[in-house]
N, CA, C and O atoms as CSV, one atom per row, in Angstrom:
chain,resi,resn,atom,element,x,y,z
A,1,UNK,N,N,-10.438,14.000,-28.134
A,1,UNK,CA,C,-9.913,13.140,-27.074
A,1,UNK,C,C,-8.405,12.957,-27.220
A,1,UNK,O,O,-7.643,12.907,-26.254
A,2,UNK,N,N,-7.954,12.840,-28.749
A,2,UNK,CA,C,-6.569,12.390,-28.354
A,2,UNK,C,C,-5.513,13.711,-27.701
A,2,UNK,O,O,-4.575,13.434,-26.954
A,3,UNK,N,N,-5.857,15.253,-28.140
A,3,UNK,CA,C,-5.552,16.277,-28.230
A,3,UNK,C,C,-5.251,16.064,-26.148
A,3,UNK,O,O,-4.199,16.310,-25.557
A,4,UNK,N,N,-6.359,15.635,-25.627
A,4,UNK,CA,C,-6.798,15.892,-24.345
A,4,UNK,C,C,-5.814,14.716,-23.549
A,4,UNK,O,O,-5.198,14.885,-22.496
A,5,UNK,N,N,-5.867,13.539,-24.352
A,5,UNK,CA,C,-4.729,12.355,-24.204
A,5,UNK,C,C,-3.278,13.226,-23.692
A,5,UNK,O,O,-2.697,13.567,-22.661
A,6,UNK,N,N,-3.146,13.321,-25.302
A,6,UNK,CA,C,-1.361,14.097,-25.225
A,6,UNK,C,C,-0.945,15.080,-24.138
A,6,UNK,O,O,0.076,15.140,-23.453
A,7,UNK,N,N,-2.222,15.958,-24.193
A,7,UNK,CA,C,-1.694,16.963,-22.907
A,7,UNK,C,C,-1.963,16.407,-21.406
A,7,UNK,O,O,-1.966,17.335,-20.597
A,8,UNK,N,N,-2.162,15.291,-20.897
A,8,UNK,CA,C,-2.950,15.101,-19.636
A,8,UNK,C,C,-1.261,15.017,-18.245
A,8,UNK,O,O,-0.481,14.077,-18.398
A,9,UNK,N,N,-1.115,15.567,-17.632
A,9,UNK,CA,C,-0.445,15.992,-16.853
A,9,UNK,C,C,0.287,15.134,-16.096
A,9,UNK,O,O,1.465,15.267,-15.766
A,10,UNK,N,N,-0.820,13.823,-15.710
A,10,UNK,CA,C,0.189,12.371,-15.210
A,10,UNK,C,C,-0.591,10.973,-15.472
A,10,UNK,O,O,-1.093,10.776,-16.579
A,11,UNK,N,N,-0.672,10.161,-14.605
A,11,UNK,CA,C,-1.039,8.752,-15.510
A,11,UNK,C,C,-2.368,8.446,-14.851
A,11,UNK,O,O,-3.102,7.597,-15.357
A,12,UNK,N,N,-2.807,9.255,-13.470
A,12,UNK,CA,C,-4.291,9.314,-13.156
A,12,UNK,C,C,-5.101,10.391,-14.130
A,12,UNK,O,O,-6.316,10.192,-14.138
A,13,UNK,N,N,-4.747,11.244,-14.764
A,13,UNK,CA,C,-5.177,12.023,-15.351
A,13,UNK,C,C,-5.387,11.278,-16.775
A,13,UNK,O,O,-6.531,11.079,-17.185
A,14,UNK,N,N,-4.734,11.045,-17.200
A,14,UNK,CA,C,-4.505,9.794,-18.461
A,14,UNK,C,C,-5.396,8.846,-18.374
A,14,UNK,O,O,-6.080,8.592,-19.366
A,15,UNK,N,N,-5.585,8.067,-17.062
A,15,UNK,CA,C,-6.367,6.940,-17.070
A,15,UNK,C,C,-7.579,7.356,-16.703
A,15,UNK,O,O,-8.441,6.496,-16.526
A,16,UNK,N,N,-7.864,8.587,-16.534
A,16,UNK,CA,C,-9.846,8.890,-15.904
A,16,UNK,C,C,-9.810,9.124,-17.506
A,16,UNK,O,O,-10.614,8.330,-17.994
A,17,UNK,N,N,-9.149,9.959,-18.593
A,17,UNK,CA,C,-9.824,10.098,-19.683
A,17,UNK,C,C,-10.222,9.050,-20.641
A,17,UNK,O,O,-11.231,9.075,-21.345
A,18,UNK,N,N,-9.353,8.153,-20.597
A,18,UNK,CA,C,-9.479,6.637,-21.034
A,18,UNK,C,C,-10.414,5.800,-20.768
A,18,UNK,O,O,-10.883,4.992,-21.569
A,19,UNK,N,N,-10.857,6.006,-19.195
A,19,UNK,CA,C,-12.108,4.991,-18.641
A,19,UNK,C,C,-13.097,6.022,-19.249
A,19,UNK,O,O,-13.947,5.568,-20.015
A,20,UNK,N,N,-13.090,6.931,-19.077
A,20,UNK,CA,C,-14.365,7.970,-19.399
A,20,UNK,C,C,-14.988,7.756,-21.032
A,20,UNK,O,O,-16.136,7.365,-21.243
A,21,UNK,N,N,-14.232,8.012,-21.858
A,21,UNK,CA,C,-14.087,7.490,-23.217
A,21,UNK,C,C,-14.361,5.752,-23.249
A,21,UNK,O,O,-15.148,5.427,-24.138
A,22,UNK,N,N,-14.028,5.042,-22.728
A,22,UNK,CA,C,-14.315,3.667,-22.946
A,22,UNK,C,C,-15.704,3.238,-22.447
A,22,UNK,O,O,-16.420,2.431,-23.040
A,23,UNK,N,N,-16.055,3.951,-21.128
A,23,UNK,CA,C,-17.544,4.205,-21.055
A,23,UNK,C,C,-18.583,4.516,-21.352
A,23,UNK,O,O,-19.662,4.235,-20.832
A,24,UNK,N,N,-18.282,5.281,-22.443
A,24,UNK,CA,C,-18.869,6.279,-23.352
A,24,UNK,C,C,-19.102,5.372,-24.574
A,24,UNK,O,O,-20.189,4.796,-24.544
A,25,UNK,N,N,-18.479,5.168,-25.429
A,25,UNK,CA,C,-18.205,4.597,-26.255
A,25,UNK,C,C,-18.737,3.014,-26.516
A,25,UNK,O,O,-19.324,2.572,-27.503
A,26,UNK,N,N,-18.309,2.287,-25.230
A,26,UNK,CA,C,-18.201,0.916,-25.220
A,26,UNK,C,C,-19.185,0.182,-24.311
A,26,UNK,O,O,-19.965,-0.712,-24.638
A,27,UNK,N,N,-18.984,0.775,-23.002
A,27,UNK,CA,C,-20.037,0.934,-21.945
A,27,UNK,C,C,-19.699,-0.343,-20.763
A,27,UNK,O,O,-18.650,-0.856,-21.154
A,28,UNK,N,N,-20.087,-0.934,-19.698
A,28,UNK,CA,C,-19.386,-1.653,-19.018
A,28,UNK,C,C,-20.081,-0.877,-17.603
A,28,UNK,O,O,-20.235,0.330,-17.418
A,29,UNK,N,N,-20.425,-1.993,-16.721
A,29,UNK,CA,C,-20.291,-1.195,-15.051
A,29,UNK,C,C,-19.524,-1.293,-14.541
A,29,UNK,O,O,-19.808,-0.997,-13.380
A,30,UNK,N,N,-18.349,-1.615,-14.650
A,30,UNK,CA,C,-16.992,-1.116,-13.900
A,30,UNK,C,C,-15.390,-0.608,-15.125
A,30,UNK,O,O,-14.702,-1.236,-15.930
A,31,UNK,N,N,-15.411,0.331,-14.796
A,31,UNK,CA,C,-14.263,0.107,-15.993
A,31,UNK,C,C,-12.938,0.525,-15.172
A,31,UNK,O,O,-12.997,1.273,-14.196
A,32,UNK,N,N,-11.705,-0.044,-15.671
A,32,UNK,CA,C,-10.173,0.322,-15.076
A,32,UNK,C,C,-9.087,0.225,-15.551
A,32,UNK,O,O,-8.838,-0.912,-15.951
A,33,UNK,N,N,-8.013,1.233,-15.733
A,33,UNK,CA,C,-7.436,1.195,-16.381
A,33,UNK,C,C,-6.033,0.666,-15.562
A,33,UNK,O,O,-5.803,1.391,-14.594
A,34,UNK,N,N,-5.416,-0.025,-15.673
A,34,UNK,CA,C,-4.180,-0.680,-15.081
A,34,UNK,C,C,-2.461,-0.577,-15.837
A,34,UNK,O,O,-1.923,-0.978,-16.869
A,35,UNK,N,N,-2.158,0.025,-14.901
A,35,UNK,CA,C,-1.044,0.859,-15.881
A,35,UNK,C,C,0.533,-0.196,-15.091
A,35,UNK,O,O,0.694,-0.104,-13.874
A,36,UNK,N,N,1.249,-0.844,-15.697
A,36,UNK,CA,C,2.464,-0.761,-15.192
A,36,UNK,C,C,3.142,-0.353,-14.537
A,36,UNK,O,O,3.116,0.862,-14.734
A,37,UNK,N,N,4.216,-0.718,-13.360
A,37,UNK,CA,C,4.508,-0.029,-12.187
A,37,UNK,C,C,6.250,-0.145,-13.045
A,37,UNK,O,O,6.722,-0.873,-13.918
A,38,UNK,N,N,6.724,0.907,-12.281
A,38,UNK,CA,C,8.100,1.014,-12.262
A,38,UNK,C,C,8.795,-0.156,-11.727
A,38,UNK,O,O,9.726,-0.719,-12.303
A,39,UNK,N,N,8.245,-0.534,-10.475
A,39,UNK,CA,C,8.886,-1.688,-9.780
A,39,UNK,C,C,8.869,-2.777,-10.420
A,39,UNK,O,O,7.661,-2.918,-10.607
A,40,UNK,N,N,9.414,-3.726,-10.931
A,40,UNK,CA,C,9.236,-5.175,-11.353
A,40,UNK,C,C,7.858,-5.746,-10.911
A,40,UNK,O,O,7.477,-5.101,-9.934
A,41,UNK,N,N,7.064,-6.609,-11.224
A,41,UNK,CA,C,6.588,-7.627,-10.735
A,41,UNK,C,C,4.884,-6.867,-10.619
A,41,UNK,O,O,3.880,-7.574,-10.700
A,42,UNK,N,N,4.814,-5.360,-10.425
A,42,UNK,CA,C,3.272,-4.797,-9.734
A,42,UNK,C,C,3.150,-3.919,-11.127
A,42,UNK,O,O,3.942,-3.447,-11.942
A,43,UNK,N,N,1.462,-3.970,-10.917
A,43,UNK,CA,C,0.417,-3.136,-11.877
A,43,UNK,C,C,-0.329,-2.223,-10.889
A,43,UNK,O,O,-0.924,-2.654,-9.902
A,44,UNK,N,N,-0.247,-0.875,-11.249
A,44,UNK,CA,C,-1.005,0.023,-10.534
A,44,UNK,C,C,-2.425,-0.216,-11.030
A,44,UNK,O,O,-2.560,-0.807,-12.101
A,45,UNK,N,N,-3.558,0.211,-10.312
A,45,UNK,CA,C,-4.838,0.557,-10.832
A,45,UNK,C,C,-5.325,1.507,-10.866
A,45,UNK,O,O,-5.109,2.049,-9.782
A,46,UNK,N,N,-6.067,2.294,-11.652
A,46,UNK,CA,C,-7.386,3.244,-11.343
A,46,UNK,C,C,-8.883,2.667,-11.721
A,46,UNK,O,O,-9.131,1.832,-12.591
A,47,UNK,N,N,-9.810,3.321,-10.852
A,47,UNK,CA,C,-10.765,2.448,-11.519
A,47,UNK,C,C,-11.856,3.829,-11.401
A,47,UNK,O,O,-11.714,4.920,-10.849
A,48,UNK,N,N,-12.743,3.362,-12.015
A,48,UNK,CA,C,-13.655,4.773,-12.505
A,48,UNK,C,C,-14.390,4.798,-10.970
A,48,UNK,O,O,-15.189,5.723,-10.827
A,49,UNK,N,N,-14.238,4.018,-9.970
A,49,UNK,CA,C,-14.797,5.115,-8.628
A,49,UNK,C,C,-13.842,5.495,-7.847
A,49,UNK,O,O,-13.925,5.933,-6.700
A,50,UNK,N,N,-12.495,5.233,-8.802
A,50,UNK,CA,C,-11.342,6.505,-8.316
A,50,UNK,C,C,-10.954,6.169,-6.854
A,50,UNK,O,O,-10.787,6.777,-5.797
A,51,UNK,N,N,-10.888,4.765,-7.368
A,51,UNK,CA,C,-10.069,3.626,-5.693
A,51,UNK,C,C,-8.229,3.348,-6.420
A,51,UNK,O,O,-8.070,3.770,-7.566
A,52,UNK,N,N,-7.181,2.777,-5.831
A,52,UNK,CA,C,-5.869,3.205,-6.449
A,52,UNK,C,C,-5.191,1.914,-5.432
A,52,UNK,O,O,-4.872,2.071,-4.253
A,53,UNK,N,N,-5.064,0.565,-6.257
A,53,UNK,CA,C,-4.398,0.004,-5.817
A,53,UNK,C,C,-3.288,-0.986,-6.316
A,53,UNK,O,O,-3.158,-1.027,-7.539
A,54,UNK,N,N,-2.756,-1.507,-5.833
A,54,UNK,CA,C,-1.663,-1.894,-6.513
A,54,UNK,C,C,-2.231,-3.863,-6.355
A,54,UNK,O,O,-2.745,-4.431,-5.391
A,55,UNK,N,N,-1.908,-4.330,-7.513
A,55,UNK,CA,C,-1.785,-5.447,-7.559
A,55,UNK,C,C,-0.441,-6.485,-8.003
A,55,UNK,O,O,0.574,-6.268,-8.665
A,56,UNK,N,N,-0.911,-7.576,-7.376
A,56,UNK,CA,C,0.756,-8.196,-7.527
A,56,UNK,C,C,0.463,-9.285,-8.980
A,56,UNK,O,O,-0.421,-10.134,-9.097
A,57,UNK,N,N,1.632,-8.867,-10.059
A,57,UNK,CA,C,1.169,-9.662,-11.111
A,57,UNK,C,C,1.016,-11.264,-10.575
A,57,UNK,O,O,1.531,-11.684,-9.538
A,58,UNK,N,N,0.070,-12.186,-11.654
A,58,UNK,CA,C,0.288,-13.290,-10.818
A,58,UNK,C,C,-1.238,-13.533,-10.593
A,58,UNK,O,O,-1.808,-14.541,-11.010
A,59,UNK,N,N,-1.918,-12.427,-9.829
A,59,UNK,CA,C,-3.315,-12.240,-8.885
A,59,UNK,C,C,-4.535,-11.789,-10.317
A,59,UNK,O,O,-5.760,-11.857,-10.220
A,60,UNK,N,N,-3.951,-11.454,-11.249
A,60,UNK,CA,C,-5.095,-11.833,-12.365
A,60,UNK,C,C,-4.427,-11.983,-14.003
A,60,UNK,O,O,-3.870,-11.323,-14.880
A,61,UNK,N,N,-4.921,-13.317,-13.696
A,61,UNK,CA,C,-4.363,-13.929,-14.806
A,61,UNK,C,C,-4.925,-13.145,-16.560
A,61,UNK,O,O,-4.451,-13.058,-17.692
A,62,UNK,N,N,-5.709,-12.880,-16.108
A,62,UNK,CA,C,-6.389,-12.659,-17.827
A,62,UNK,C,C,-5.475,-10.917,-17.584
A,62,UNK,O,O,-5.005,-10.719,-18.704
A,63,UNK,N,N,-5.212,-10.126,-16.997
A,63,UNK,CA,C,-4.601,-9.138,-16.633
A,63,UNK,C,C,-3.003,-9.374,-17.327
A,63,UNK,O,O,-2.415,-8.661,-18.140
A,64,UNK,N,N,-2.698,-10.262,-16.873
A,64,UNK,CA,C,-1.307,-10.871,-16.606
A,64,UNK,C,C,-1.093,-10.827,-18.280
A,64,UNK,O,O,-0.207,-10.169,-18.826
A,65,UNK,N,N,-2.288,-11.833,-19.122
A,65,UNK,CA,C,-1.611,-12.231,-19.990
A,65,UNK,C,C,-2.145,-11.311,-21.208
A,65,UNK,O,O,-1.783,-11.490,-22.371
A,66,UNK,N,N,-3.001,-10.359,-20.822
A,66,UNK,CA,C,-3.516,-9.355,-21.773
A,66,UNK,C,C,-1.855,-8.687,-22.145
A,66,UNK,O,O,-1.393,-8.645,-23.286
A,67,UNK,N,N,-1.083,-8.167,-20.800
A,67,UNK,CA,C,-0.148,-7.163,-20.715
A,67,UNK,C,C,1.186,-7.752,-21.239
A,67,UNK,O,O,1.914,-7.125,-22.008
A,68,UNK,N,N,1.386,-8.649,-20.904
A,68,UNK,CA,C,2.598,-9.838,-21.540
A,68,UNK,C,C,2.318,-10.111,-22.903
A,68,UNK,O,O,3.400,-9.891,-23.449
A,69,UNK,N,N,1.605,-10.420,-23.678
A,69,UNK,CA,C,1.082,-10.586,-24.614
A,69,UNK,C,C,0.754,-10.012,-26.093
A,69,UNK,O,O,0.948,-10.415,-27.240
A,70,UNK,N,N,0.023,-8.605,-25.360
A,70,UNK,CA,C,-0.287,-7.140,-26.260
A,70,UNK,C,C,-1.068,-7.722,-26.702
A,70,UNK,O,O,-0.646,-7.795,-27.856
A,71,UNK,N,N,-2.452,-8.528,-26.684
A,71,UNK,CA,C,-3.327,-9.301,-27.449
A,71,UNK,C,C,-4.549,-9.056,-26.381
A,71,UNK,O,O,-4.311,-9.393,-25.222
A,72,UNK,N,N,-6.102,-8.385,-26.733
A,72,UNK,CA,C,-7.152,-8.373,-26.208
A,72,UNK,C,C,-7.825,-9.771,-26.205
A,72,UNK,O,O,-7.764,-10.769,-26.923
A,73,UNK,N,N,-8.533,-9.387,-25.018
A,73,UNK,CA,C,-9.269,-10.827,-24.452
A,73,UNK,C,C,-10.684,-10.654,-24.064
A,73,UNK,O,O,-10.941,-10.030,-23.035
A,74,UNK,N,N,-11.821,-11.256,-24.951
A,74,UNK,CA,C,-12.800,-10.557,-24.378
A,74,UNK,C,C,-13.744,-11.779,-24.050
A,74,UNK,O,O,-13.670,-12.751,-24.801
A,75,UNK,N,N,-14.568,-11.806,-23.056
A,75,UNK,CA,C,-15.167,-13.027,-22.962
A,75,UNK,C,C,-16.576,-12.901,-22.358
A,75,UNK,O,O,-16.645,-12.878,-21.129
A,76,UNK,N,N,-17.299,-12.847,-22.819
A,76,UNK,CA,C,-18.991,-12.758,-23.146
A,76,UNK,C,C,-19.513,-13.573,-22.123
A,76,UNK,O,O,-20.706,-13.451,-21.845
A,77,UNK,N,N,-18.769,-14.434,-21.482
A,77,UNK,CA,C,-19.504,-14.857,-20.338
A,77,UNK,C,C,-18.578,-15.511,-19.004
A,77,UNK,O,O,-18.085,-16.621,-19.207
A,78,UNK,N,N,-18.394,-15.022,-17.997
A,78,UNK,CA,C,-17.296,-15.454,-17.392
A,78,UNK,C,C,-17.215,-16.793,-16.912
A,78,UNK,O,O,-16.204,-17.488,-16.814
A,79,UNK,N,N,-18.698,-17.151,-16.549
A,79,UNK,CA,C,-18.684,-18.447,-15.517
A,79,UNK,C,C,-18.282,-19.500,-16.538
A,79,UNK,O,O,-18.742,-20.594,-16.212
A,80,UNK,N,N,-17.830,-19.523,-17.261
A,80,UNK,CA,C,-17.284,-20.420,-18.248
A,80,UNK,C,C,-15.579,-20.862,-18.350
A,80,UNK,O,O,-14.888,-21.847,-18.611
A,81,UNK,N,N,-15.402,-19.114,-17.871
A,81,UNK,CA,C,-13.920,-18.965,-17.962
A,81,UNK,C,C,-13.267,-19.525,-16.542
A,81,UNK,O,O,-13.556,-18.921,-15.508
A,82,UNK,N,N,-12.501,-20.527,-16.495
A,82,UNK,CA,C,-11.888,-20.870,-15.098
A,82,UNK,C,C,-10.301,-19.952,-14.162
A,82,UNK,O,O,-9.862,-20.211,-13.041
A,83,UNK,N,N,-9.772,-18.826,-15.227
A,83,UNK,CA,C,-9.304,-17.407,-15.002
A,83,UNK,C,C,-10.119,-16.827,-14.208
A,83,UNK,O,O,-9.494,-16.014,-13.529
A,84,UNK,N,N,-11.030,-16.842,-13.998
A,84,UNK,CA,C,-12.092,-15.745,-13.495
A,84,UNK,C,C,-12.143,-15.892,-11.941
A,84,UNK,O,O,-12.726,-16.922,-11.604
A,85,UNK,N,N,-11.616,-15.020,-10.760
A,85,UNK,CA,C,-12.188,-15.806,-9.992
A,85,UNK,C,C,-13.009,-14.908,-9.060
A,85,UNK,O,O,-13.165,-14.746,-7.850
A,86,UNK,N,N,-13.434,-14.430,-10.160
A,86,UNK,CA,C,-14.734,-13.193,-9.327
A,86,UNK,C,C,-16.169,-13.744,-9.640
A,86,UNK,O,O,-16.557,-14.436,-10.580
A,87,UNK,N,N,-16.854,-13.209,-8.534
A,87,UNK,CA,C,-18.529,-13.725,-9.162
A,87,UNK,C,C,-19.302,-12.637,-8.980
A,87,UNK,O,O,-20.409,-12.655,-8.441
A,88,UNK,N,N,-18.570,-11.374,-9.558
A,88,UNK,CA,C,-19.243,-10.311,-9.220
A,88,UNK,C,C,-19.303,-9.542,-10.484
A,88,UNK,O,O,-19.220,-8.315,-10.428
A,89,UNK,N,N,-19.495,-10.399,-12.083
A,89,UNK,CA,C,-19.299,-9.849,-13.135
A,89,UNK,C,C,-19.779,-11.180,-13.936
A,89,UNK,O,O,-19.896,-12.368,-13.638
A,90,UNK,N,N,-19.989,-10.432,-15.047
A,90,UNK,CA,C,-21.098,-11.708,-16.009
A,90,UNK,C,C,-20.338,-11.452,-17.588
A,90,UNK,O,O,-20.614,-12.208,-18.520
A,91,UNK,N,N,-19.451,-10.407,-17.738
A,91,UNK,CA,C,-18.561,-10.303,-19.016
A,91,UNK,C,C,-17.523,-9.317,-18.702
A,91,UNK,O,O,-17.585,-8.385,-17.900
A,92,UNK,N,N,-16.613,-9.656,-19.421
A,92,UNK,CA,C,-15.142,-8.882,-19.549
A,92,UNK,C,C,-14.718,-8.398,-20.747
A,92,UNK,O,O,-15.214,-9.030,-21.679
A,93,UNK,N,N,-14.074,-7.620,-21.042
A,93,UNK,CA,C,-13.440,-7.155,-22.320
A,93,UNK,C,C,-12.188,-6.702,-21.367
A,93,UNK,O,O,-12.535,-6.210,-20.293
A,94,UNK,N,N,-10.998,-6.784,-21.573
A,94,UNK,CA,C,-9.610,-6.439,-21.511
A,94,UNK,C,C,-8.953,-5.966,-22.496
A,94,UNK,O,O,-9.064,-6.819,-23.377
A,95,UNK,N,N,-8.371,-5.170,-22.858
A,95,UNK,CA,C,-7.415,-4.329,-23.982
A,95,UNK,C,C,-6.472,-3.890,-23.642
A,95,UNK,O,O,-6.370,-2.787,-23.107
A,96,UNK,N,N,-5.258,-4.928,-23.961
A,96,UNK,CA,C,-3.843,-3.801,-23.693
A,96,UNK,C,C,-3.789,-2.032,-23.915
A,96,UNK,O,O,-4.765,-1.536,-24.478
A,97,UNK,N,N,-3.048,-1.428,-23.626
A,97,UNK,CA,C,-2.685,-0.341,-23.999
A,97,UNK,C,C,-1.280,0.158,-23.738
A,97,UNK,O,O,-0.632,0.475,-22.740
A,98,UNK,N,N,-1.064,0.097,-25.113
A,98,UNK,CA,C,0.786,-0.037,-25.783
A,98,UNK,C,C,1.145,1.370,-26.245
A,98,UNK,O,O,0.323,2.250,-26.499
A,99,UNK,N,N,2.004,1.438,-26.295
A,99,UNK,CA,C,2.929,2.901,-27.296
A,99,UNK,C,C,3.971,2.360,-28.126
A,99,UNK,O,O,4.882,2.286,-27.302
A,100,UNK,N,N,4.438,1.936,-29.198
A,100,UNK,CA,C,5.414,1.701,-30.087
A,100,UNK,C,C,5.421,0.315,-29.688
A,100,UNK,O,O,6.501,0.025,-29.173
A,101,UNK,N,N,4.681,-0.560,-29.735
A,101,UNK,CA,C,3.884,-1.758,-30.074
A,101,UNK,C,C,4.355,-2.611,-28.101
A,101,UNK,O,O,4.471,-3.813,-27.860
A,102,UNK,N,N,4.478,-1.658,-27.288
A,102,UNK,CA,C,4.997,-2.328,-25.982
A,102,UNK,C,C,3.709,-1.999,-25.007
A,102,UNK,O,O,3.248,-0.869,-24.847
A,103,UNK,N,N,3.266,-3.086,-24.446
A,103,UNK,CA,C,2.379,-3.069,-23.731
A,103,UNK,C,C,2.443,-2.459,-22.197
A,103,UNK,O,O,2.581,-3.134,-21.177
A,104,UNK,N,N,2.324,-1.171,-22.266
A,104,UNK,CA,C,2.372,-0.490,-21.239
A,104,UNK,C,C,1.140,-0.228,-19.746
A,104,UNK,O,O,1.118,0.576,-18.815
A,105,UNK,N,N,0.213,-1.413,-20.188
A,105,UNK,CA,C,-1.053,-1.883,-19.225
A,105,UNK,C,C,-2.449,-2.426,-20.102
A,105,UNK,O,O,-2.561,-3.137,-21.100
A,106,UNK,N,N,-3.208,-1.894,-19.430
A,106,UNK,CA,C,-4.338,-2.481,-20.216
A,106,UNK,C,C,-5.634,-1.710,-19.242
A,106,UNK,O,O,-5.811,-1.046,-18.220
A,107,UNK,N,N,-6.267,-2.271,-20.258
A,107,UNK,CA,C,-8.186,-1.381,-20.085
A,107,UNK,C,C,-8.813,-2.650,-19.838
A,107,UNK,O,O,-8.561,-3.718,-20.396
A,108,UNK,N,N,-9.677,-2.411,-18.918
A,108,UNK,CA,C,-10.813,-3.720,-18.563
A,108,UNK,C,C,-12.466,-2.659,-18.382
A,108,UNK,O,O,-12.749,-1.533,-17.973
A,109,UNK,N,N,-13.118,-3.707,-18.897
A,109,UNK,CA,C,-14.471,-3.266,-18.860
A,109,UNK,C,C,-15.185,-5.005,-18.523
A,109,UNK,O,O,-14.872,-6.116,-18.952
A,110,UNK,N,N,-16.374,-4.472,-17.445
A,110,UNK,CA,C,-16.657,-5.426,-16.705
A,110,UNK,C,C,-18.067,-5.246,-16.947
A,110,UNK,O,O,-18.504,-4.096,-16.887
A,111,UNK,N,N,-18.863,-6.218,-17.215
A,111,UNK,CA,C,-20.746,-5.875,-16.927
A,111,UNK,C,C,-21.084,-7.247,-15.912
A,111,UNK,O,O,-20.486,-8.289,-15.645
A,112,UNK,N,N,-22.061,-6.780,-15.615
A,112,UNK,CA,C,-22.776,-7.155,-14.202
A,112,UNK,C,C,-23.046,-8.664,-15.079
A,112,UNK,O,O,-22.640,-9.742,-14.645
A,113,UNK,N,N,-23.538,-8.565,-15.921
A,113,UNK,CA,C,-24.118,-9.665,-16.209
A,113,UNK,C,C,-23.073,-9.959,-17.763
A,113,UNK,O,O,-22.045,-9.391,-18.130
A,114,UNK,N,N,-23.940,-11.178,-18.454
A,114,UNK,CA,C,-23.244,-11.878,-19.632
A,114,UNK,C,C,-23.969,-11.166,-20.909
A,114,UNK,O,O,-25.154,-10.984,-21.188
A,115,UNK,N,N,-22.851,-10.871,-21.505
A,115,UNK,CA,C,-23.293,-9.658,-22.767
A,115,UNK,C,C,-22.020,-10.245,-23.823
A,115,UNK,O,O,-21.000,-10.890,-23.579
A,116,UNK,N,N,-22.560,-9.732,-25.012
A,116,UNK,CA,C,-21.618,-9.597,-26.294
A,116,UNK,C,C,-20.580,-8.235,-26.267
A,116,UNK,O,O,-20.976,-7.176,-26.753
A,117,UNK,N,N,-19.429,-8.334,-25.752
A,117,UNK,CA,C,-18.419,-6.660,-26.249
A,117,UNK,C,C,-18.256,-7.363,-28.028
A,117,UNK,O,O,-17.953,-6.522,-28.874
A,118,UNK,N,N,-18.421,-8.575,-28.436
A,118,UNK,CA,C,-17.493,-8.273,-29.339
A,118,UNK,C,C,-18.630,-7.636,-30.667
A,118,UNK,O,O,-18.167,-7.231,-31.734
């Protein structure tokens, strides 16, 4: 995987191998990888059914502060969490993803229901 990392051609290519591997590995029904925008202020998305949108920081907080931060956030049950303001997910795991300790986006893995990632 990392061999396949290093060579991957641009940052959708980068981020399907990442969700693919984190799926694999970790497991989750939605997984996405959210990469930093050039522009100030926006986070691009990919998400493993390969939808591509841009969000305005601000609009998810546990997002926000995974990437500001460089510190994973994982939370086993959402309706607990008042960050949350989806009701279409029952656990989260979030993981920055940095290069030379700078948080260059982050990985989210989502399950339907309330589970242990840790």
């Amino acid at each position: 995987l990392t061999g396949r990392l290093c060579h991957a051609c641009d940052a959708k290519e980068l981020s399907r191998l990442v969700m693919e591997a984190a799926r694999r590995l970790i497991g989750g029904d939605h997984v996405a990888v959210y990469l930093r925008d050039n522009g100030p202020g926006y986070i691009n998305s990919a998400t493993n059914s390969d939808v591509s949108r841009k969000l305005k920081t601000g609009l998810a907080p546990i997002l926000d502060k995974v990437t500001s931060s460089a510190k994973a956030e994982i939370m086993d049950n959402l309706d607990v969490d008042p960050r949350f303001n989806e009701n279409s997910a029952g656990a989260l795991a979030c993981a920055h993803l940095a290069c030379h300790g700078i948080a260059h986006g982050a990985l989210v893995l989502l399950s339907a229901n309330a589970r242990a990632y840790a």
